[in-house]
N, C-alpha and C positions, 0 to 999 in steps of 0.2 A: 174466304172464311170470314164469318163475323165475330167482329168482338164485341163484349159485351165492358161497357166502361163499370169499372170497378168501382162498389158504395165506397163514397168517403166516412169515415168513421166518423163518429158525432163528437161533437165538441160544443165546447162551453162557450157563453161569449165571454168578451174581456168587461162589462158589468154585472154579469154573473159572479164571475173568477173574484173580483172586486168586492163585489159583496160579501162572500162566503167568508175573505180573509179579513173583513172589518168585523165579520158576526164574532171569528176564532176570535181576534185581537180583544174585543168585547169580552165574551165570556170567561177570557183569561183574565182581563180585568176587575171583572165580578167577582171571581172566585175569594175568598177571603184568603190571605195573604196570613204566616204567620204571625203572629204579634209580636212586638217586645214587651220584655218585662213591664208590668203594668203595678200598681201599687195597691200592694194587699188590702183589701175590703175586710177590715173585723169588724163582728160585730155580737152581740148574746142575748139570748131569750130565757126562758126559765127554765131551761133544760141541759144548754151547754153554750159552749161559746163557738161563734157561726164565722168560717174563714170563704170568702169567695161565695158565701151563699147556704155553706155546707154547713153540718154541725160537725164538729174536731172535739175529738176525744185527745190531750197534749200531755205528753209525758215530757218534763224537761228535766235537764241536770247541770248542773253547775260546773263552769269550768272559770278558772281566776287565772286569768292570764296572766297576772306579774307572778303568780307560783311555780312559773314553768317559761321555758324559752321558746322566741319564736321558729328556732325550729322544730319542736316539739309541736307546737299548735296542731298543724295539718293530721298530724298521726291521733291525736288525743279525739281532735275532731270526726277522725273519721269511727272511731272505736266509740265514741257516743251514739252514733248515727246506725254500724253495724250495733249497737244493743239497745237499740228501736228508739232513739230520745229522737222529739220533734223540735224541743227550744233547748238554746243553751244560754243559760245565767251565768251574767256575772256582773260585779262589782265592780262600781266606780272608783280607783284608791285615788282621794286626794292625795294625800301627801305626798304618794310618788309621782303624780302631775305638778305640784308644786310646790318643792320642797323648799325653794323659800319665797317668800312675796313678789308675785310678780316674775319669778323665773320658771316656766312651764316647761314640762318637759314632757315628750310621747316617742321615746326612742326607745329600741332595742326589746326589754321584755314590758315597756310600757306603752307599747306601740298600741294602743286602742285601736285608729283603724283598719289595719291592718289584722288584728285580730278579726272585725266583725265584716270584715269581708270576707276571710276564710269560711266563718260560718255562713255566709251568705252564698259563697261557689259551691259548697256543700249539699245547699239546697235545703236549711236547717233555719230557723225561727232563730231571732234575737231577742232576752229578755233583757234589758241594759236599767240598770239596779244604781240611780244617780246616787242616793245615799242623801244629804252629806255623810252621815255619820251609818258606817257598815257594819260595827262589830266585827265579824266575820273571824276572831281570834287577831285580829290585825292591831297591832301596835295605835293606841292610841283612835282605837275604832274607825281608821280612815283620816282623824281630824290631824294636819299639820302643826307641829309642834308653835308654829309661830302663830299660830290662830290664839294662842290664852293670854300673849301678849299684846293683843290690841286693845285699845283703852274702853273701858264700858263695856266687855261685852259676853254675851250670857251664852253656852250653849243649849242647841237643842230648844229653844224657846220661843218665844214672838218679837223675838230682840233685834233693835234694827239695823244695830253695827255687826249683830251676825246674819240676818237676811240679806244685809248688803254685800257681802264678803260672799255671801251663798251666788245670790245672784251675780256677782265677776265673774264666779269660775265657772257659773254655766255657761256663761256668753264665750268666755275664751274656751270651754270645752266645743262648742259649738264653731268657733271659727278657726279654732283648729283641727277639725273635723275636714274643712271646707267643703261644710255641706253635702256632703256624697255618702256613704254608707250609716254612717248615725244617723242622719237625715231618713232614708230609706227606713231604718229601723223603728225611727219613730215615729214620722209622720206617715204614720197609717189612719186610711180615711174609716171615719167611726159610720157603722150602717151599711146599705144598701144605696145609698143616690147614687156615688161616687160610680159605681157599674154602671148601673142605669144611665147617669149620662154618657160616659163610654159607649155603651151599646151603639144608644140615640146620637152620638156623632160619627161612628163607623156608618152607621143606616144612610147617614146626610152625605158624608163621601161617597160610599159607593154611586147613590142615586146621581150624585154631580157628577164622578165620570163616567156613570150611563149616559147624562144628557149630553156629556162632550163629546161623547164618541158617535151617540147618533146624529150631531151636528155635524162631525168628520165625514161620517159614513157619505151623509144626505150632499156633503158639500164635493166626496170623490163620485160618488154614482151622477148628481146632476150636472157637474161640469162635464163629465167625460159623454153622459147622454146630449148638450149641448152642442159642444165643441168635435167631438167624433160623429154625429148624426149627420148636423147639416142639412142639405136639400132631402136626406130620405125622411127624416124626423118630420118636415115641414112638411109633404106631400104625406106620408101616411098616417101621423098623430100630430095633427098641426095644435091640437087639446094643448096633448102635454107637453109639447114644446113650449108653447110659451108661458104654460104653469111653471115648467121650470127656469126660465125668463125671469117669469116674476118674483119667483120665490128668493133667486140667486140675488136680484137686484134688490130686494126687500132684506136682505143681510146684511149687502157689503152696507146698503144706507144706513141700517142699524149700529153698525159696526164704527161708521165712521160718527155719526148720530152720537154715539157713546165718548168715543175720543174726542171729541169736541165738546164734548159737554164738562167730561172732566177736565180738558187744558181751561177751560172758561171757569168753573169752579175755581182750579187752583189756583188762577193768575186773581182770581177776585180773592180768595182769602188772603193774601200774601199782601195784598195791594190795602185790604179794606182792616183786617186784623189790626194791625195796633192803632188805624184809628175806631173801631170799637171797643178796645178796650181801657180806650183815654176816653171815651164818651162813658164807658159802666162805669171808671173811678171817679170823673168828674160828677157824675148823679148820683151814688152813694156816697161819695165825701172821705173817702177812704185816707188819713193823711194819717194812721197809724194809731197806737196806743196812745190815750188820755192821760193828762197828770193825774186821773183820780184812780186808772186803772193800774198806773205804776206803782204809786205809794200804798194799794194795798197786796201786791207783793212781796213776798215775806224776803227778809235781809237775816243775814249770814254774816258773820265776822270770822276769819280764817286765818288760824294759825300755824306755822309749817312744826315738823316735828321729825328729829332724825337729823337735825343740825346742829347742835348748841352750841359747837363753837365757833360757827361763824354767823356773820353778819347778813343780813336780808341783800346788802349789796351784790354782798359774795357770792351770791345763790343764783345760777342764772340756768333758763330753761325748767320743767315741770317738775314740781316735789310736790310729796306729800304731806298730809297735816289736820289738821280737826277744821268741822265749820261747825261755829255756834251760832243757831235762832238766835235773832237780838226779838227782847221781849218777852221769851219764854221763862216761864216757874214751875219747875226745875227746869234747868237750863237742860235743851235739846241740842245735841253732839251728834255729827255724822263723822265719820272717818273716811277721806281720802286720802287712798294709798297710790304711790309712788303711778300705781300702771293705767287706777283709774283716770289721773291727771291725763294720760295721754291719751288713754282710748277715748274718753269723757263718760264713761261707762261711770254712773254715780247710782 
């Protein structure tokens, strides 16, 4: 009997196989990846006001969170949100942030961040209302009682012991924020660029790990055609054998080409730097502020205040107190209080 020997089934090679899963690994690459949160793009034209590109028709409503407790928040918020509000308002109350000089407080129902992140997990617009002065049927319009007690100063005006006093409590509203959600809420980018470069550096990523990957690709397919070919490579494509000779050898030298350039670079900056920059101060003459640049610096005399009855000896570490312009007519007064001494927040 004869037999007849059985077709072997077809099969791939193993730089076929190789290619195909660097194309997947590739393509899955490419594919755009969801994003994180990215920071709202506002922006308005003469028709409406434009979020992400769009125009927004915004309904917002007020909710005062020192009027209600934090555990109320969540339920208030969400009953906004089911009766279609996009932003929710509210007011800044100073006096319940600091109700006396310098002692700040954001606990319990005066928890600001904590509130504006609830509306932010909501998925709801913050309209954050710094004031100073709220109305809002609030005791003293928002303004702390110990505000009418500082020396000199006007509300409501272009006054500078109360602009001063304005500006403290932004800054410590701001760093007791620590930057995270009030941040978020305000620094939204004005316009259209803000995306726009977005776009144009997603566009620059993906293209770079296109190019890595087709380096990877070219550096598994030609070592494996190199190194697994051998004597058949050379007797039947002796071409692209040593095209890929070349190419391989034209890398690593690149490669090392680069590291060497950089350890040379860095050992020269390291080595050459501070004597360049004893040679730029020695040719510009840099040795500091002039006696004519000093004396027309304006001078301050400063008086502490909140002690009377002890003695300047007695007083140790930062307090507060007036600085008076020497020279000025009417004489020019700032007030340093107690926290600005420390923060240096003037």
């Amino acid at each position: 009997m004869s037999s007849k020997a059985e077709p072997t089934p077809p099969h791939r090679s193993t730089p076929t196989v190789l290619l195909l899963a660097c194309l997947v690994i590739l393509s899955t690459l490419w594919y755009p990846l969801p994003q994180p949160n990215r920071p709202t793009s506002v922006s308005y034209d003469h028709r409406a006001i434009t979020i992400n590109g769009q125009r927004k028709i915004l309904i917002s409503g007020s909710i005062h969170y020192p009027r209600s407790t934090p555990e109320m928040w969540p339920d208030l918020i969400r009953k906004a949100k089911d009766g279609g509000l996009d932003v929710i308002e509210t007011y800044v109350f100073w006096n319940g942030h600091e109700p006396s000089p310098g002692q700040y407080y954001f606990e319990e129902r005066y928890d600001l961040v904590r509130f504006v992140k609830l509306v932010e997990e909501a998925g709801l617009y913050v309209h954050l209302r710094l004031g100073p002065y709220i109305c809002a049927e609030w005791n003293f319009g928002g303004f702390p009682v110990w505000l009418k007690y500082v020396p000199g100063i006007s509300f409501r005006t272009d006054n500078e012991p109360f602009k001063c006093v304005v500006h403290v409590v932004c800054v410590s509203l701001e760093q007791r924020s620590g930057g995270s959600s009030l941040s978020s809420a305000r620094d939204v980018e004005i316009g259209e660029r803000g995306r726009e470069d977005e776009e144009s550096t997603s566009i620059a990523k993906h293209l770079e790990s296109a190019n890595t990957m087709s380096s990877f690709i070219w550096w598994i397919v030609g070592f494996y055609w190199v190194s697994a070919g051998g004597q058949t490579l050379t007797h039947d494509a002796p071409q692209l054998y040593w095209l890929c000779i070349v190419f391989l050898a034209f890398d690593v030298f690149f490669v090392l080409f680069c590291v060497l350039l950089a350890c040379i670079v860095g050992v020269a900056v390291c080595c050459c730097l501070p004597c360049i920059i004893a040679i730029l101060y020695a040719v510009v003459e840099q040795e500091g502020a002039s006696e004519e640049d000093i004396h027309q610096l304006p001078k301050y005399k400063f008086r502490r205040v909140g002690y009377p009855e002890r003695s300047a000896n007695e007083i140790s570490g930062p307090c507060g107190g007036i600085m008076t312009e020497c020279g000025s007519n009417p004489p020019i007064e700032h007030v340093v209080r107690l926290e600005d001494a420390v923060s240096s927040v003037v």
